[in-house]
N, C-alpha and C positions, 0 to 999 in steps of 0.2 A: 632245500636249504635256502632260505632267506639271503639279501644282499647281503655280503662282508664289507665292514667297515674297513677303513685303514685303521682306523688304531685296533680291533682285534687283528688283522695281518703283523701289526704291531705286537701285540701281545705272545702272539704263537713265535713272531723270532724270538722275542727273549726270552721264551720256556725254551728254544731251543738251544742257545746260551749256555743250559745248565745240563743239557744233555751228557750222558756219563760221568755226572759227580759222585752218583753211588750218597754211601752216607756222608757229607758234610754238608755244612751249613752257607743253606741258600740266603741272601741278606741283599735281598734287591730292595734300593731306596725309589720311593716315586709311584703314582699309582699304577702307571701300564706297566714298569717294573715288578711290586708288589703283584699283581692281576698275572702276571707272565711267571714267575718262580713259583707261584702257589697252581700255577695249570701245569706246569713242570711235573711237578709232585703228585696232582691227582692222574695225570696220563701215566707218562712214561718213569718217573723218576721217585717212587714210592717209599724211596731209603731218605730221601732229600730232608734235612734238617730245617723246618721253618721259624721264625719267629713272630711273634704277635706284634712286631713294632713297639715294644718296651723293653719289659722285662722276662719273660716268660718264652721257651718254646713250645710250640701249640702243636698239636697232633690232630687235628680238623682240619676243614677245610674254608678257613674265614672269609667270609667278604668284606670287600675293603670302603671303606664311607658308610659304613652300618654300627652306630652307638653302642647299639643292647646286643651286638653278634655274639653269642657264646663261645668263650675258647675252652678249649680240651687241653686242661694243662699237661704237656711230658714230660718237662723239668723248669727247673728256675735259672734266669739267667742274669744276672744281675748286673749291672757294668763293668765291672770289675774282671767279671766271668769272663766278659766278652771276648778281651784282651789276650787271655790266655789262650782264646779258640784262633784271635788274629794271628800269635807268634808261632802258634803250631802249624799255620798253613793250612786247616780244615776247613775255611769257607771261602768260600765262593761272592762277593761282594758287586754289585753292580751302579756305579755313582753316577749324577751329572758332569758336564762338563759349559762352562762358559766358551771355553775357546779348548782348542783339542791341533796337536801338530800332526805330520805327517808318521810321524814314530810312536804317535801317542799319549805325549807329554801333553798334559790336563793340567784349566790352569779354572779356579773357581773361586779366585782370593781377589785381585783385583782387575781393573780394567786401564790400561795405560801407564805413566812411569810407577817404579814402586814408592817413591817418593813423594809423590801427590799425584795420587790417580786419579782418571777421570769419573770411578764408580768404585764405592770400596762392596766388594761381595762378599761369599759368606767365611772367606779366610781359608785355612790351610784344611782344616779339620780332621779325616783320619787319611787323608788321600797320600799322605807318602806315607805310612806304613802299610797299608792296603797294599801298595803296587809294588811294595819290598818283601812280603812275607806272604801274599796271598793270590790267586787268583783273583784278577777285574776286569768286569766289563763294564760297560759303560751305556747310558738310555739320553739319548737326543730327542726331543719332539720338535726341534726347530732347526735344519737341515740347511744352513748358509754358508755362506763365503766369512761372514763376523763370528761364526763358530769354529768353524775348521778353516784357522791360520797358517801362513808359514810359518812364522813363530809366535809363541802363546810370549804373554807379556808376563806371568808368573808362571815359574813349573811346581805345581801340586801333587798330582800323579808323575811320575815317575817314568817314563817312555823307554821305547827297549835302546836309543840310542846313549842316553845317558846313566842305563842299567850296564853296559855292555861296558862302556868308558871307567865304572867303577870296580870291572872285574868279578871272578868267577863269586865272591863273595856277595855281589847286588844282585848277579842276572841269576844265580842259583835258585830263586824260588819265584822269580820272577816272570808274570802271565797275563799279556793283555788278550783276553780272548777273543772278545768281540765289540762290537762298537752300534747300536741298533738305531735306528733314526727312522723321521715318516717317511723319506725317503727308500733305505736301503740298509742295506748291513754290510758291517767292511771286517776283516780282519788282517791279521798281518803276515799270514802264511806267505812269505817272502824270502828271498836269501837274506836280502840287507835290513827286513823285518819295516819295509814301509810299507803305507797300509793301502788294502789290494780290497777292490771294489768285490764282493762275494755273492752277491743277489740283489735284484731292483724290487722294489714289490710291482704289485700289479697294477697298472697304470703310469707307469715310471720309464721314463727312457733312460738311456745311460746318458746322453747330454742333459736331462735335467739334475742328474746327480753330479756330473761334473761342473756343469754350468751354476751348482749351489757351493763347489770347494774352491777353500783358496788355496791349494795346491794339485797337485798332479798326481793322481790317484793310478796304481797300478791297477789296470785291467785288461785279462788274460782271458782264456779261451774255457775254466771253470767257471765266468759268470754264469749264475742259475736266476731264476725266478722266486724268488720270496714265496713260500709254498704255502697255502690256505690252510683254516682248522678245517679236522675233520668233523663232522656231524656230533660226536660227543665232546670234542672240546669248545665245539660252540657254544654246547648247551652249557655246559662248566662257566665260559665264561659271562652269557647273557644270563644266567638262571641263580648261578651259585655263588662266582663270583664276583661279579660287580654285575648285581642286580639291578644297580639305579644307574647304570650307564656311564660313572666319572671319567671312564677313559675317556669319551667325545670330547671332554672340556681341555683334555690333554692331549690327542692328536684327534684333530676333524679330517670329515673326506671319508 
């Protein structure tokens, strides 16, 4: 087996993200994202619900940055559609984050007061219904202290502390699963659901993962190692899905 990159290390976490969805719908935004839910689905998760990044769910196995890729239509999905897949809690969503708190709260609207900020970003978009009715995880490729805040300056996504404060009515479907960066993966399997250091990948200390947060990350005696592809999901991912390599331009190393 040839070197592993970081961003396939990258990739293989967030196929692993969607591990036990069974049938619903996998909707990871971003390319190591997209690259990581469609490796989900050709390994281990065969029932997984993909979509073409429009309108259509595709039953292939697409590469991502390829014009003329053929898709295998399984059904149509129209915007509209989508919605009703959002309120029934069948998919599984994976979004950015500009700044990200200790509980989780995602913020990707703007940057500094909300009344003249110093960077207006891409706004609220579906990130509070997402983190109210669905499962989210969340794909980082840039692993800092101005990412992961004490506190986000807009809350977009939804965090388990301010799910919890609105009652069995918000946290009842409420799932932040995992949180994937070049660094490491965190989730929140905690009593008081703050987010707990889960694996470093390979070449990653645990001081460079703490020495990149601007808070204080639980970490316990399950830290693991960010686990490599195996031999055929290598191939899946150099060969099949992303052929021309775009993840390097979205995590290097």
């Amino acid at each position: 087996m040839s070197e592993i990159s970081r961003s396939e290390v990258c990739v293989v976490a967030v196929a692993e993200c969607f591990r036990g969805d069974g049938e619903r719908l996998c909707n990871p935004i971003g390319t190591v994202p997209m690259i990581g839910g469609r490796l989900a689905r050709e390994s281990f998760e065969p029932y997984l619900v993909m979509t073409d990044g429009y309108a259509m769910f595709a039953a292939n196995a697409m590469p991502v940055g390829v014009a003329d890729a053929e898709v295998v239509v399984e059904a149509w999905n129209p915007y509209a559609q989508m919605f009703s897949v959002l309120w029934n809690g069948n998919r599984h969503v994976m979004m950015g984050a500009s700044q990200m708190d200790r509980f989780g709260n995602q913020n990707f609207a703007c940057i500094g007061d909300w009344h003249k900020p110093k960077a207006q970003l891409l706004g609220f978009r579906g990130a509070p219904g997402n983190t109210m009715n669905h499962t989210t995880s969340y794909f980082i490729p840039n692993h800092s202290p101005k990412v992961f805040v004490d506190q986000v300056d807009v809350v977009c996504g939804v965090g388990y502390d301010r799910a919890a404060e609105l009652g069995l009515v918000a946290s009842r479907f409420h799932e932040i699963r995992r949180v994937v960066t070049n660094l490491a993966t965190m989730d929140f399997d905690t009593p008081d659901h703050r987010m707990r250091l889960r694996s470093i990948h390979p070449g990653v200390t645990v001081d460079d993962v703490v020495e990149a947060t601007g808070f204080e990350l639980v970490v316990d005696d399950r830290l693991e190692e960010s686990r490599l592809p195996t031999a055929e999901e290598l191939r899946l991912i150099r060969e099949v899905l992303d052929p021309n390599n775009i993840r390097s331009a979205e995590v290097r190393g």
